[in-house]
C-alpha positions, 0 to 999 in steps of 0.5 A, spaced: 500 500 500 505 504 501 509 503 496 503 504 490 501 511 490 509 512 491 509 509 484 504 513 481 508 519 483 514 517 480 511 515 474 507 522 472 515 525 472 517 523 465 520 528 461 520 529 454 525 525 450 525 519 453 522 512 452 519 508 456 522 501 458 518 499 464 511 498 462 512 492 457 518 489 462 513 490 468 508 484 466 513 480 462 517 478 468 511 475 471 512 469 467 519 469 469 519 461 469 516 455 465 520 452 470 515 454 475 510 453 471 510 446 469 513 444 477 506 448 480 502 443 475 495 440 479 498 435 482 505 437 483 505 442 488 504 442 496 506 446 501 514 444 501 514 444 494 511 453 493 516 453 498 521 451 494 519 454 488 519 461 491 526 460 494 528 458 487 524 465 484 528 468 490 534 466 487 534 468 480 531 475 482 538 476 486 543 472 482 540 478 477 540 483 482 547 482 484 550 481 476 547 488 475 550 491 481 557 488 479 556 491 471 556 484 469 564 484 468 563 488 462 559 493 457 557 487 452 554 483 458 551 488 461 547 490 455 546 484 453 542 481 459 539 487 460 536 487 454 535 481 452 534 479 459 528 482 460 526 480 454 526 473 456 524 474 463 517 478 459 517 472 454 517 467 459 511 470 464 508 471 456 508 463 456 507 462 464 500 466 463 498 463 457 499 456 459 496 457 466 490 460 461 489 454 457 489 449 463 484 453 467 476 453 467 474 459 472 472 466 471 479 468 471 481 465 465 480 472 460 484 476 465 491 471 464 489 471 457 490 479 458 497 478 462 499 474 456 499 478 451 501 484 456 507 481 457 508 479 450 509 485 448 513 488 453 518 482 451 517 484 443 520 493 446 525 489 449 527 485 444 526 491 439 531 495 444 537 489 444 536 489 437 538 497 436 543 497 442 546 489 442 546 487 435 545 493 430 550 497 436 546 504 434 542 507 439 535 507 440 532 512 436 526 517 438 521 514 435 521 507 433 517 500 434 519 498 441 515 505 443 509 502 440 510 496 444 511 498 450 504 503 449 500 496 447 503 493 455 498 497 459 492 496 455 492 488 456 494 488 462 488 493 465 483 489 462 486 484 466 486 487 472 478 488 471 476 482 470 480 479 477 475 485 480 470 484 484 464 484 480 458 489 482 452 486 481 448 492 479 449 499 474 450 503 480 456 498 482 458 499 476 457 506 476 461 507 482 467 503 481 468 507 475 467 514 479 472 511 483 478 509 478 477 516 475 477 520 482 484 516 483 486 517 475 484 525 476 488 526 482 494 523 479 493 527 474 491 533 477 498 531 481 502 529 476 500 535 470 502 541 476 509 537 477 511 534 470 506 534 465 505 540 463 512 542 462 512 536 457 506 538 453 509 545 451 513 541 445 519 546 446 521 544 440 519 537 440 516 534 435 508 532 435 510 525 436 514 525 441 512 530 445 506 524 445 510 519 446 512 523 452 506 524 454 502 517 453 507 513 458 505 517 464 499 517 462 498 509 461 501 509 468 497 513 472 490 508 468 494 502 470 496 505 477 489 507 478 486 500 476 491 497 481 489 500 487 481 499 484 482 492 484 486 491 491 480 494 494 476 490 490 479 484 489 475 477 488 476 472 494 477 467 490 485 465 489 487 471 492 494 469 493 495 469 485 491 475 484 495 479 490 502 476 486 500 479 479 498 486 483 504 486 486 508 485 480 505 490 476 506 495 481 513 493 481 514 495 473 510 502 476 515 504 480 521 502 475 517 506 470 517 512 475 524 512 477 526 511 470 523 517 468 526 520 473 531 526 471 536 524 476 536 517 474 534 518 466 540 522 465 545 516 468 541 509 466 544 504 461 541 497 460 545 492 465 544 497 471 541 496 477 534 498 475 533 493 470 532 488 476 526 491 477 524 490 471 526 482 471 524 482 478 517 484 476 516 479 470 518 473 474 513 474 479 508 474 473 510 469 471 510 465 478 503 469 480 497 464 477 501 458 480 502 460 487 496 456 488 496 449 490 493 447 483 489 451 477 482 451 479 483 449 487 483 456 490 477 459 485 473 453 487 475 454 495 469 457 500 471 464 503 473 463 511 470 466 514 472 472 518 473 474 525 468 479 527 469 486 527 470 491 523 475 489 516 481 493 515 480 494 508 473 495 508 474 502 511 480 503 506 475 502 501 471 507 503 476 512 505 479 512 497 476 517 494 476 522 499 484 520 499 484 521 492 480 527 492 486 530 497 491 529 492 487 533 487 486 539 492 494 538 493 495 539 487 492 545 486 494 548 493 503 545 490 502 550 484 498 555 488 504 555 493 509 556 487 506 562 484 503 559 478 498 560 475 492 555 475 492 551 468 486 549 465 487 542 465 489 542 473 482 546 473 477 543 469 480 535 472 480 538 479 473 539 477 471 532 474 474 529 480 469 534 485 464 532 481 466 525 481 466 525 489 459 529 489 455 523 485 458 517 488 456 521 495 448 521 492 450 514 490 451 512 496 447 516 500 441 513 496 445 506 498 444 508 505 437 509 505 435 504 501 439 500 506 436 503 513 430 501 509 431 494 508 434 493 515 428 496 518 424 491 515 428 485 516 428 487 523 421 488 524 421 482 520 424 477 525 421 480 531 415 478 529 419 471 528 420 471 534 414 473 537 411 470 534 415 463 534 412 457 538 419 456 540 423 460 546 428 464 544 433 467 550 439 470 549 444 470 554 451 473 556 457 471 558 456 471 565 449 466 564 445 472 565 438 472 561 438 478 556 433 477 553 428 472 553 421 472 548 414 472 549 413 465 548 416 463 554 409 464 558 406 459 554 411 454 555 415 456 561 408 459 565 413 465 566 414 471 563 418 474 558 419 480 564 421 475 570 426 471 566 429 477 564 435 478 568 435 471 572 440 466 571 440 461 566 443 456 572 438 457 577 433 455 572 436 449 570 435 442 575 441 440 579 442 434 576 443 436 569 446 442 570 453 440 570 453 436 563 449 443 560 456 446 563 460 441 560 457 442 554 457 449 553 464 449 555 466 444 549 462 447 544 465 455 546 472 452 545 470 449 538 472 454 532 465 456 530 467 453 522 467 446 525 461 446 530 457 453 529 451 449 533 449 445 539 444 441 542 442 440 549 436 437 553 435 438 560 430 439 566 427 447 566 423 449 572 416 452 569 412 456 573 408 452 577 414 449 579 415 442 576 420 440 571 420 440 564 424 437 559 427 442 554 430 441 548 434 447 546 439 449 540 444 454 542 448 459 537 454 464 540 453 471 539 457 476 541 461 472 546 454 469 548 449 464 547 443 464 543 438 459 546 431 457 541 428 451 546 422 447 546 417 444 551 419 436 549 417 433 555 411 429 552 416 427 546 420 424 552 415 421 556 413 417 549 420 415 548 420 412 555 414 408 554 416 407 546 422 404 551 419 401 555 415 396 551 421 395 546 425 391 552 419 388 556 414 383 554 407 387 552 403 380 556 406 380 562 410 386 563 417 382 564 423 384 560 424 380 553 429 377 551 433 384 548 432 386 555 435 380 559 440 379 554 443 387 555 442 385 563 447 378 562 451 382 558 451 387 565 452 381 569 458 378 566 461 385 564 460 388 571 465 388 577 461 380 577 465 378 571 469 374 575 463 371 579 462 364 578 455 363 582 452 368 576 446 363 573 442 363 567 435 360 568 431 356 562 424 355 563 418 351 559 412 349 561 411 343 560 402 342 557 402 349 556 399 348 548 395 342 550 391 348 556 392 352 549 388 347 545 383 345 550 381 351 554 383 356 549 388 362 548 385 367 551 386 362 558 392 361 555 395 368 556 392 369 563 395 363 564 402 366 563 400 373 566 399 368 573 406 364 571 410 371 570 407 373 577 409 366 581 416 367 577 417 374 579 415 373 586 420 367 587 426 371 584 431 375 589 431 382 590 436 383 586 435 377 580 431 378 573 426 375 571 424 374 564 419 372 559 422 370 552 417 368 548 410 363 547 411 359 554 419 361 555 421 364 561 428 365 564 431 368 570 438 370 571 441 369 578 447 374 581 452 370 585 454 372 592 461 372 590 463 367 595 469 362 592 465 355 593 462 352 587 458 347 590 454 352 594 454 356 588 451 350 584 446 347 590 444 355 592 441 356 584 439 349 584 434 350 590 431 357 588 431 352 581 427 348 585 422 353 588 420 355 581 419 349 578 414 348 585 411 354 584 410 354 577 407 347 578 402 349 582 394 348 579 393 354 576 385 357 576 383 360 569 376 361 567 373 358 573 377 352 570 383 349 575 389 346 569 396 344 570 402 345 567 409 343 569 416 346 568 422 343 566 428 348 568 435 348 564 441 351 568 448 354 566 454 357 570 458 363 568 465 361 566 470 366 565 470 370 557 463 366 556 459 371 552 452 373 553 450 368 548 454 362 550 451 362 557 444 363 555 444 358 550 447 353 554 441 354 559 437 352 553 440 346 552 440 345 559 432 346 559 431 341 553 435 336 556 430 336 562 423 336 557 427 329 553 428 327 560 422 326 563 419 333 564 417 337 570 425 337 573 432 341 573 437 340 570 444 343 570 448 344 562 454 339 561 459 339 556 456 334 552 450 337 551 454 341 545 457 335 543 451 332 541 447 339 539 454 339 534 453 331 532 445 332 531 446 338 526 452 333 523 448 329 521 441 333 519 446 336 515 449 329 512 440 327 511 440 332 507 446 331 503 443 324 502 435 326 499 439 331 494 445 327 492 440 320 491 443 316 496 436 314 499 434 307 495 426 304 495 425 296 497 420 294 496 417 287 502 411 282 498 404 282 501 402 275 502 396 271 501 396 267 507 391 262 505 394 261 497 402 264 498 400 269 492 404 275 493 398 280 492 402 287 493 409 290 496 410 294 501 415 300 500 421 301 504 426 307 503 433 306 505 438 310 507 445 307 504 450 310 509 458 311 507 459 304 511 455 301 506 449 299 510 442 300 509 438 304 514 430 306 515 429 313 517 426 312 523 433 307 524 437 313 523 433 319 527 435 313 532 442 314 531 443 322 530 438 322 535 434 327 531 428 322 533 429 324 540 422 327 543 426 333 546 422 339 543 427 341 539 428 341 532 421 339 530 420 343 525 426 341 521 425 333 522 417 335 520 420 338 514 425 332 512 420 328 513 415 331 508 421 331 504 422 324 505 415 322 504 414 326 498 420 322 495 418 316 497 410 317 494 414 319 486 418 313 486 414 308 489 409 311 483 414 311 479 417 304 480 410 300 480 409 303 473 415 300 471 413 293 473 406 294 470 408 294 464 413 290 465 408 284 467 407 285 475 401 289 475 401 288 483 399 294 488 403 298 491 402 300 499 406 306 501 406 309 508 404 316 509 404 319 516 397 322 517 399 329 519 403 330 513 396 329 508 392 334 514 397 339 514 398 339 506 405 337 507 404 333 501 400 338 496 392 336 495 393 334 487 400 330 488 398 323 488 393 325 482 399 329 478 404 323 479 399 317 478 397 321 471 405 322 469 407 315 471 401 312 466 400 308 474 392 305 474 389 309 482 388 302 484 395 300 484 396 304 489 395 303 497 397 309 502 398 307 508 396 312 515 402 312 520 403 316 527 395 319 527 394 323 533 388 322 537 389 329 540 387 333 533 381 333 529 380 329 522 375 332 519 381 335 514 384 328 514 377 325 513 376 330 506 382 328 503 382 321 505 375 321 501 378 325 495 383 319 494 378 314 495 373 317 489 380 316 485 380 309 486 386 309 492 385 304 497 386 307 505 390 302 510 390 304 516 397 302 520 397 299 528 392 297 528 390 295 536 397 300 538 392 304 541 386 309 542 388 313 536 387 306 531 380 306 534 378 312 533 381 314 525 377 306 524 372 309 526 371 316 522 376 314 516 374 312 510 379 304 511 379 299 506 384 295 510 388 295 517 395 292 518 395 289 525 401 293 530 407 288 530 407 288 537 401 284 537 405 279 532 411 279 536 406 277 542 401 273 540 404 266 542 408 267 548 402 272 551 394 269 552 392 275 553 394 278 547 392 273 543 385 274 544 386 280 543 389 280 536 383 275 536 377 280 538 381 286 532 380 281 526 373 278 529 371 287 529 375 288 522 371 282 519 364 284 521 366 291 518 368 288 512 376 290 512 381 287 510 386 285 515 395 284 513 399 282 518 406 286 520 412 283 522 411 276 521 417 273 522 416 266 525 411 260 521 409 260 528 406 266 528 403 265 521 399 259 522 396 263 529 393 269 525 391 264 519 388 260 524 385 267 527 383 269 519 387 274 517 388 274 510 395 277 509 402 278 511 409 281 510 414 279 514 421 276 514 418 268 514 417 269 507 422 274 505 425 281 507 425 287 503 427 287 496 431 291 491 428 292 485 432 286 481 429 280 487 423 283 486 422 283 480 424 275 480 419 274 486 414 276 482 415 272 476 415 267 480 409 269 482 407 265 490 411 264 495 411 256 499 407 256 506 411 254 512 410 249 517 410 251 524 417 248 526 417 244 534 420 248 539 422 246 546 422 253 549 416 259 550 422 265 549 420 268 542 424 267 536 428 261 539 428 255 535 429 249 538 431 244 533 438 246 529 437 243 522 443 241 519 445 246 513 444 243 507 446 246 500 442 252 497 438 252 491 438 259 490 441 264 492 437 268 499 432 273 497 435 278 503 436 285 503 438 290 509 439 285 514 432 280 513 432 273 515 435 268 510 431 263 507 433 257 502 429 252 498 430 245 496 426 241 491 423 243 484 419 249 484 412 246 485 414 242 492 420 246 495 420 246 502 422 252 505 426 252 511 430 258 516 436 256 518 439 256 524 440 264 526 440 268 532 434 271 535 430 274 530 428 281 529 423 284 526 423 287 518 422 293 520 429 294 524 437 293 521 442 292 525 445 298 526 452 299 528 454 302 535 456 310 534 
């Protein structure tokens, strides 16, 4: 700043004469390095290498400074780098600007066009200067083409300047901004005209030319000085660092051009002085201006910071500069005044431009002012009815808490007026409990730049007028070293978020803690200062019959129930124990160690309040004038050291499942071995699976025979499950071993899936199998078992058995479906319709166990059966047991007079076979003729058409299965017709008079078992 108006001084001395060098020097040497252009490139450039770069400008800049000062080392040198120097320096900001142009999109993109072409032209006076002074060895003449380049330096260069100025948004911005260049041009010329220029203008025998030669440099000058200090005060925000490098240089070649022009220095300059550095010094810092940013478009895109309050220092210059400008005018005119002269025409007719200039940029902004006030009285207005009017309390408050003001909505939210709480303190306002993290966290937010955190938030209790607490939510503002505060009544939106809480983490029935709760209350537990605690337990509780009180009584007494259980399981826990309801009929409770070091008192303490509950869940309950009873089986897991929240909860549900396949209605504690075999049944789910999809399951099929002519009447398929051992199991065999099958409770879903799976792949292969037969010959029935809960619950789809008959080409008459598992307990009106659906396609119904138990009566009684199996207990029994016997007898005599076949099951001994003929049943499947058979003996068991009726054998004991005679082996005849473990069978003789004879074996089994090997 000081130097600026310095250099405008200077520059309006020059005399007549003399050619201008600095103008087309100034701007050229601000490219001064392409070098640094290309080092600045986007990318290129960070923090360490700006300073390099301005380290290397630093360098160069004074290597030329000191070579000049020290002449070079000789008169050639020194004109040669001070031509031809200059003209490099100039040429090279020519190109750093064009090049900066070309990679950059801003708005600043023409003006470093403009600083291009400047500096070309000033590089083109100096190259022309060298050409006369280096090459041709002549002076410069008064006149010649480096004066008329050195003239079109200032031009480019102010319309560069104007386009890197602020621009206004209206005419009168505009208009103001012209006012103020002349105000600062007409005073430098009124300056410089009483000093210099007049005596420049009267010729003294000068040409017409070069008299205006002289006087166009000066006058350029005072232009580009003018625009300079314009543009400083009203420079844009964007890439301030490279705008200010470009000022700076351009009022560098100023203020050489000044003192050159200079008589003292004028009468003394050759090319290679001093003075010539400040020209180079110039074009370099032009050259290095548009790359002083980090990249070309980073600082034009960079949001303004923001500034610190109080009153800018360059806004107050700015507005003070036309009134600096017109007090250089007046001491203009008083300089000339004071010496005698008189006053000259220019200096008055400028003086009065610049008065006149002054006086309309004061109406402009007089009218500016008004309509300002006015604007600002209106927005005032505007926002205090805002506030007013605002539902919201607004409270401005001092550094030293004191409330300032406070708006009038504090009477409808607060109950107290806007006039009480002024003046009171914000603290005595806010309840104790909350007031230290309202302090907190104004202090934190205060200490924060207001850039990265120009609000918060805070919610505390405030004291209303009638005296309760309010919850308030308030965002607070800084102002002026205090705080704005806008806050809210939200005290309903709290005691809804309570409750919208409360019932997220409690069961919305009983009122316990869900499992959500209980599990973040474990988690406490076994993250607190207990961690350590071995006497922490989880507690698994079932109620045992609670669906059967569901399906009997109904569910609303079955919620009342359940309120009833939480009741008694609450009042049975300790103070500080909890107690939860986790889902249907699932309670639990978690136990808190005494932190006593004895384990055995820790397990015989829980197991005892274990006890209690069990009791006490166990008592009759009375719903709805009903009195019913349900039993508890509780599970129970320690905490061990590391053990995660849900490892112990789940241990206790292993636990607690343990105790339902254990009996029901008891306490048991979780072993280790209870995960070992969760892991080995999920193992061998698994490998279930594998098999259904990868075909590993085979279909066998056992013939039903006519006990009276040997005809084999149909065949009974069996699916088999072929292990990697090789042997063949039936499914109930391997639910046995995975212990899958056991009636624990858990995983019931994905058995019943498995084994709709299995059924409905049973069906289709049976179907597919015996549609093969048929055209191959064999039309016998096929009979395959369906559970009944599978055709009532549409496990197996109602068109199925229509769909895969039609696909197979097999006759309905074919095909018998056997009924197993039906349950007494469930109604068989859907069984019933679906049953008589299949029996008008011509399906025969057998019904399975027959004489297992009530179930068995029951469905006979309301199914559609054409035929009954009898259960293979009832076989197994009916020689050793009298009682049985007439019971196996009274079934068939029933299923006589109803007209129902009956076949006989699990046949194995010839014994047993002559009993039920003699009891007249018409059909049996059993090991006493064959066992299960693949599809290649089938087939020759078929053709063959009949088996032979066995004599029953002598036996000298009444234990089942035992033979007493041991026949000699004799020679096969054919090879046994066995599959899967059955009974071997030989034959001798020819075909119409084998014998069939057992061989000599261990106790028998039944068909429907494999021997299994142990696991």
């Amino acid at each position: 700043m000081d130097e600026q108006p310095d250099a405008a001084h200077a520059s309006i001395t020059t005399q007549p004469g003399e050619p201008q060098r600095g103008d087309s020097r100034a701007d050229g040497g601000a490219v001064v390095s392409a070098w640094a252009a290309v080092l600045a490139r986007p990318g290129a450039a960070d923090g360490g290498a700006g300073m390099l770069h301005q380290l290397l400008l630093t360098l160069v800049c004074g290597g030329y400074a000191a070579g000049s000062v020290l002449g070079w080392g000789s008169r050639e040198l020194a004109t040669i780098m001070g031509d031809f120097g200059l003209c490099a320096a100039a040429l090279a900001a020519a190109v750093s600007c064009f090049v900066y142009a070309r990679s950059c999109s801003g708005p600043s993109r023409p003006a470093w066009y403009m600083f291009a072409a400047s500096s070309l032209w000033a590089g083109l006076g100096n190259g022309v200067w060298g050409w006369y002074e280096v090459v041709r060895g002549q002076p410069v003449p008064p006149v010649s083409l480096a004066d008329f380049c050195f003239l079109l330096f200032a031009p480019p260069a102010i319309v560069g300047l104007l386009v890197l100025a602020k621009r206004p948004v209206n005419r009168a911005g505009w208009l103001c901004l012209s006012l103020d260049s002349w105000l600062i041009a007409g005073s430098l010329l009124t300056l410089s005209w009483s000093l210099a220029l007049a005596h420049t203008a009267s010729f003294d025998g000068e040409s017409v030319a070069r008299t205006a030669l002289s006087l166009a440099y000066p006058l350029l000058d005072i232009a580009l000085v003018s625009v300079v200090l314009a543009v400083h005060f009203r420079r844009s925000s964007a890439n301030r660092s490279a705008v200010n490098t470009a000022i700076g240089a351009l009022a560098l070649t100023v203020l050489c051009d000044a003192l050159f022009t200079s008589p003292l220095l004028r009468q003394q300059y050759n090319s290679g002085q001093p003075l010539d550095a400040g020209w180079f010094a110039g074009s370099l810092l032009l050259a290095y201006a548009p790359w002083a940013s980090a990249r070309p478009n980073a600082e034009w895109e960079r949001p303004r910071r923001p500034q610190p309050a109080g009153r800018p220092i360059a806004n107050s210059l700015t507005a003070l500069t036309p009134y600096l400008a017109a007090s250089v005018c007046v001491l203009g005119i008083i300089y000339n005044v004071l010496n005698g002269r008189a006053v000259d025409q220019v200096v008055l007719f400028t003086g009065c431009t610049v008065v006149l200039a002054l006086v309309v940029r004061q109406a402009i902004m007089l009218m500016d002012n008004i309509t300002l006030t006015q604007e600002l009285a209106q927005k005032e207005n505007h926002f205090r009815s805002l506030v007013q009017g605002s539902s919201d309390v607004i409270m401005i408050a001092a550094p030293t808490g004191v409330l300032r003001y406070v708006s009038p909505a504090a009477s409808g939210v607060y109950g107290r007026d806007a006039e009480e709480l002024t003046g009171s303190e914000l603290a005595s306002l806010i309840h104790p409990e909350d007031l230290g993290s309202v302090v907190h966290e104004v202090r934190r937010f205060l200490a924060a730049a207001p850039s990265q955190e120009p609000t918060t938030r805070i919610e505390c209790r405030f004291r209303s007028g009638s005296g309760d607490w309010l919850n308030v939510e308030s965002t607070i503002n800084r102002h002026h070293g205090g705080l704005i505060l806008n806050s809210r009544d939200v005290t309903e939106r709290v005691r809804l978020q309570a409750q919208l809480q409360h019932n997220a983490e409690h069961d919305p029935l009983t009122d316990l803690p869900n499992r959500a709760l209980f599990t973040h209350r474990v988690r406490q537990a076994l993250g607190g200062r207990r961690r350590t605690d071995p006497g922490t337990a989880v507690l698994y509780i079932d109620l045992d019959g609670f669906k059967a009180v569901n399906d009997t009584v109904g569910h609303q007494a079955g919620d009342e129930l359940l309120v009833q259980a939480a009741r008694r399981l609450q009042e049975s826990v300790r103070a500080g124990d909890v107690a939860a309801r986790l889902g249907g009929d699932e309670f639990a409770a978690l136990i808190m160690g005494d932190g006593g070091p004895d384990q055995a008192a820790h397990e015989y303490r829980v197991h005892d309040i274990a006890e209690r509950l069990r009791i006490a869940l166990s008592r009759p309950y009375r719903v709805q004038g009903t009195e019913v009873r349900v039993a508890a089986s509780i599970g129970v897991a320690f905490a061990e050291p590391g053990i995660s929240p849900g490892d112990l909860m789940r241990n206790a549900d292993l636990a607690m499942y343990r105790a339902k396949s254990a009996g029901k209605n008891r306490v048991e504690l979780y072993a280790p071995q209870m995960q070992a075999d969760v892991a080995r049944r999920a193992e061998m789910a698994t490998r279930l699976r594998t098999a259904l999809k990868d075909g590993e399951f085979v279909l066998l099929h056992q013939p039903v025979v006519d006990v009276n002519s040997g005809r084999v009447t149909a065949v009974s398929a069996q699916p088999r499950w072929r292990s990697a051992q090789g042997i063949l199991f039936t499914p109930a065999e391997f639910l046995r071993v995975t212990g899958t099958g056991q009636s624990d409770g858990r995983g019931g879903g994905e058995d019943a899936a498995r084994s709709a799976e299995l059924s409905r792949w049973t069906l289709e292969e049976a179907i597919r199998q015996a549609a093969r037969r048929r055209r191959a010959g064999h039309g016998v029935a096929v009979s395959v078992r369906l559970p009944a809960s599978q055709l009532a619950d549409k496990a197996i789809p109602p068109r199925t058995v229509e769909s895969l008959l039609a696909e197979h080409g097999l006759p309905s008459g074919s095909l018998i479906i056997e009924l197993s598992e039906s349950d007494s307990r469930k109604p068989l009106e859907d069984l019933e319709h679906r049953l008589m659906a299949l029996r008008r396609l011509g399906v025969r119904i057998a019904l399975d166990g027959f004489g297992s138990g009530y179930a068995a009566i029951n469905a006979l009684r309301k199914l559609p059966i054409d035929l009954v199996k009898l259960d293979h207990s009832l076989v197994e029994g009916v020689l050793e047991s009298a009682r049985l016997y007439k019971i196996t007898a009274g079934l068939l005599r029933i299923a006589s007079d109803l007209g129902t076949q009956v076949m006989a099951e699990g046949v194995d001994l010839p014994e047993q076979l002559a009993a039920l003929r003699a009891m007249g049943c018409t059909h049996a499947q059993g090991t006493v003729f064959c066992g299960p058979l693949d599809e290649h003996r089938l087939r020759r068991a078929l053709t063959v058409g009949d088996y032979p009726l066995p004599r029953p054998e002598p036996r000298l004991t009444a234990r089942p299965g035992v033979l007493a005679e041991v026949r000699a082996p004799e020679q096969w005849s054919e090879p046994p017709a066995l599959v899967g473990g059955a009974m071997p069978v030989r034959y001798s003789g020819s075909h119409g008079t084998r014998r069939h004879e057992p061989l000599a074996h261990t106790p028998l089994r039944s068909n429907n078992e494999t021997p299994v090997p142990p696991t």
